[in-house]
N, C-alpha and C positions, 0 to 999 in steps of 0.2 A: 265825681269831679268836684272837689274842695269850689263853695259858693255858688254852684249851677244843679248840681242835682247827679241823678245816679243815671248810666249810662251802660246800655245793652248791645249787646250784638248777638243779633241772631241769622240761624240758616234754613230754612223752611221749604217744603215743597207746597205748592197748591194742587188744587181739584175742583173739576170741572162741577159745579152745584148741580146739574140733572143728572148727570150720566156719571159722575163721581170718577171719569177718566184722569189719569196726567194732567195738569194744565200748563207747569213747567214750575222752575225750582225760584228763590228769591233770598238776596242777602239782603241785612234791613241793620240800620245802626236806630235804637228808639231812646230817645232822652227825657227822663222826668225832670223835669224842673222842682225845683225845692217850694215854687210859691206856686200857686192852686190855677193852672193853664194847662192847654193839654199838654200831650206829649210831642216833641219834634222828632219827626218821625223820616228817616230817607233811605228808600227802598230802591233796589234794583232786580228786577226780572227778565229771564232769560222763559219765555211760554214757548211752549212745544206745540201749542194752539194756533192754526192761521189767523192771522187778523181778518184775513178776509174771510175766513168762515163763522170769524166770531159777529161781525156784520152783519152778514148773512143772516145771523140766528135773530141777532138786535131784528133786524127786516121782519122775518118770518112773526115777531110775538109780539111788536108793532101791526102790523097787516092785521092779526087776530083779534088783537082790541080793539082796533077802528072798527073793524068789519062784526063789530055787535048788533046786534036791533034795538039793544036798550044799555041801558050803562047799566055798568056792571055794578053789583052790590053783593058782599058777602060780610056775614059774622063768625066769630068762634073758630076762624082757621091758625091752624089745626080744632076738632073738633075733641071733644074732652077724652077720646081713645085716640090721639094721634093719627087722626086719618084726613087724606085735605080732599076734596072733590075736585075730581080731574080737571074743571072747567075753570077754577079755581087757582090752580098752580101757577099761571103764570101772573094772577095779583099776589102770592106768595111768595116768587122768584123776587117781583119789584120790591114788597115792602122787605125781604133780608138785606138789597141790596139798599135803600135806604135809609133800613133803619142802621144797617152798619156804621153811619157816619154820625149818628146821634151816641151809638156805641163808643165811638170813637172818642169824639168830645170830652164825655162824660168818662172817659175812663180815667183810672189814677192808677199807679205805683201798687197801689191794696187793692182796686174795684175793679171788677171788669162786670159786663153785661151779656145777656143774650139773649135773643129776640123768645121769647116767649110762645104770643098769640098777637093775632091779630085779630084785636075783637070786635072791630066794624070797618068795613072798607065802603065806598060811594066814589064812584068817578062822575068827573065833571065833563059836560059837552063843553066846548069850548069853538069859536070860530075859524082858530087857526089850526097848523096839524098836528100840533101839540097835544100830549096825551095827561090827564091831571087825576089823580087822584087822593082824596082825602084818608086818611086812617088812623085809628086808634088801634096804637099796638100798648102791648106790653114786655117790660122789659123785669127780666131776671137778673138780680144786683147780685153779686158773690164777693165776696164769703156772708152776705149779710143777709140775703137769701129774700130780702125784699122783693114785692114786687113794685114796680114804678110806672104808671101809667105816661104818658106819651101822644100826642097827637102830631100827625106829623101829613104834611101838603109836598107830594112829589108830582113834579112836573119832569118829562121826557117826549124828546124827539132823538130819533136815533141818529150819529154822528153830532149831536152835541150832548154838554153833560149834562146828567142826572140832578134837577135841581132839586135839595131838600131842605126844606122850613120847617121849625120843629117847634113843638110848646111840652116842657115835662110836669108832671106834679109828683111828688112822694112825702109820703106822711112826714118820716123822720128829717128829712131836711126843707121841708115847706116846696112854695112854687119858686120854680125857674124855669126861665127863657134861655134858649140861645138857639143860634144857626151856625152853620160850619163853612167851611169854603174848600174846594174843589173843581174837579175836571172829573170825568169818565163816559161809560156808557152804562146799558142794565146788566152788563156781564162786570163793571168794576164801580161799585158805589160811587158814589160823592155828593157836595153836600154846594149850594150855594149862599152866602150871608141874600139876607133879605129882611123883611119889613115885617113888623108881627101878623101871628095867624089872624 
């Protein structure tokens, strides 16, 4: 598009991240802009997934982290032969679906990302029923094969969205900030703007 940038249409299926089921199909129009913002992106999905079972699920892996005797803390997930410890999985579910929106951001027209590791995670007790945890992930830059560290403050309660604050660093382009905005739950990322880490 002559003064706005280049302009996509795509047709895609998704899948279910545990159990790698159906999730259902999505058409999506994605727009680069010519000057350095993300992408405008408008998607439409038809899921073959209940919402009500998808709640359900939010419910069940909310109940599991409350219900710790101590806050959770892990490093190195996955650990350096790709294997994540069972108990583990479900701060692994949270941080893809957060760090998805930091992906997001940060993506260009040439770069896309993927979550790499998660190389410290630490949740916060917090007063209210809100669930919070800290983590440093890393991010795999392509085609430039970079890796880009990442800190990033996810806050969830299930039926509201998945709040994400982010801090990145990388060698070849210095430190940056930003935070993203959204809506979802831990089954659909999103990102909330906010205040620095």
């Amino acid at each position: 598009i002559p003064e706005s940038g280049h302009k996509y249409y795509l047709q895609f299926s998704t899948e279910d991240y545990r159990t790698g089921e159906d999730a259902g199909s999505c058409l999506a129009t994605v727009l680069y802009p010519k000057k350095k913002s993300p992408p405008v992106v408008s998607i439409k999905c038809s899921d073959t997934k209940d919402q009500k079972e998808i709640q359900e699920e939010d419910k069940r892996l909310y109940q599991w982290i409350r219900h710790q005797s101590k806050p959770i803390t892990g490093n190195n997930i996955p650990d350096s032969y790709g294997n994540i410890e069972p108990a583990l999985e479900p701060v692994w579910a949270l941080a893809v679906a957060g760090s998805s929106s930091i992906m997001w951001e940060k993506s260009t027209e040439t770069l896309g990302y993927f979550l790499a590791q998660v190389k410290a995670v630490r949740q916060w007790i917090r007063e209210d029923d809100f669930i919070e945890f800290d983590y440093t992930v890393l991010l795999h830059e392509i085609p430039t094969q970079e890796i880009i560290s990442c800190h990033m403050r996810l806050t969830w309660l299930p039926g509201h969205p998945l709040k994400v604050k982010h801090f990145c660093a990388s060698q070849s382009h210095g430190m940056e900030e930003a935070s993203g905005a959204g809506s979802g739950s831990a089954a659909g990322a999103s990102a909330e703007k906010g205040a620095n880490l």
